[in-house]
N, C-alpha and C positions, 0 to 999 in steps of 0.2 A: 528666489522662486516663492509663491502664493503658497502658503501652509497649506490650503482648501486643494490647491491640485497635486498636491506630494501627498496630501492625505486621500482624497481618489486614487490616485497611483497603487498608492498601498495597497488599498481594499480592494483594489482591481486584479492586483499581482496576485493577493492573499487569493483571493475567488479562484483564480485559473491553476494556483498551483494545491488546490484539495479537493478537485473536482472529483466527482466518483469516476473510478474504473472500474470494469467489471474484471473480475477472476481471470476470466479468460483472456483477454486481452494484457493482461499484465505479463502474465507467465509465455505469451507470443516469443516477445523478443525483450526477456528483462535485461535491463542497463547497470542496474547498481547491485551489487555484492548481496544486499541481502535479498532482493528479489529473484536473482541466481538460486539462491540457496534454499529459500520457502519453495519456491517454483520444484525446486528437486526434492525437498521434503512432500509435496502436495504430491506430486510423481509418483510418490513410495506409499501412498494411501493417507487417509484421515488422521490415524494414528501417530504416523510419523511426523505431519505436520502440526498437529496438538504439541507433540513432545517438542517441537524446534519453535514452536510461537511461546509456549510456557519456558523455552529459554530465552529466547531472543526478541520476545515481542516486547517488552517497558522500555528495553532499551533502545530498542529500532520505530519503536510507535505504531507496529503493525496489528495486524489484529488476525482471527483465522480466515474472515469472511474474504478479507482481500485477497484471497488465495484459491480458496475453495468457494462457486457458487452456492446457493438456496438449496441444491438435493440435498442437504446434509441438516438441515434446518429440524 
């Protein structure tokens, strides 16, 4: 296969899989274990969701924002 289209492919795959979601739509119907879990911490207020991203967030790569919208800004 043409290096040129495995390297589109990539960039292509890369793009659609770190699109932005918003807050809200993540915690709808989360699919993976730790979006489960932020999703239930954000549930429980700001506070609690601070405390579970300052555990879990280096190693899961999440951040607070992806969790909680802009009111908390």
């Amino acid at each position: 296969m043409n290096h040129r289209i495995v390297t589109v492919l990539l960039v292509a795959l890369v793009a659609t899989a770190t699109a932005p979601v918003s807050a809200a739509s993540r915690c709808d119907a989360p699919r993976a274990l730790v979006d489960r879990k932020a999703c239930e911490a954000a549930a429980q207020g700001p506070q609690a969701l601070r405390r579970f991203i300052a555990r879990a967030g280096a190693m899961w790569n999440i951040w607070y924002f992806d969790y909680r919208d802009n009111e908390d800004r």
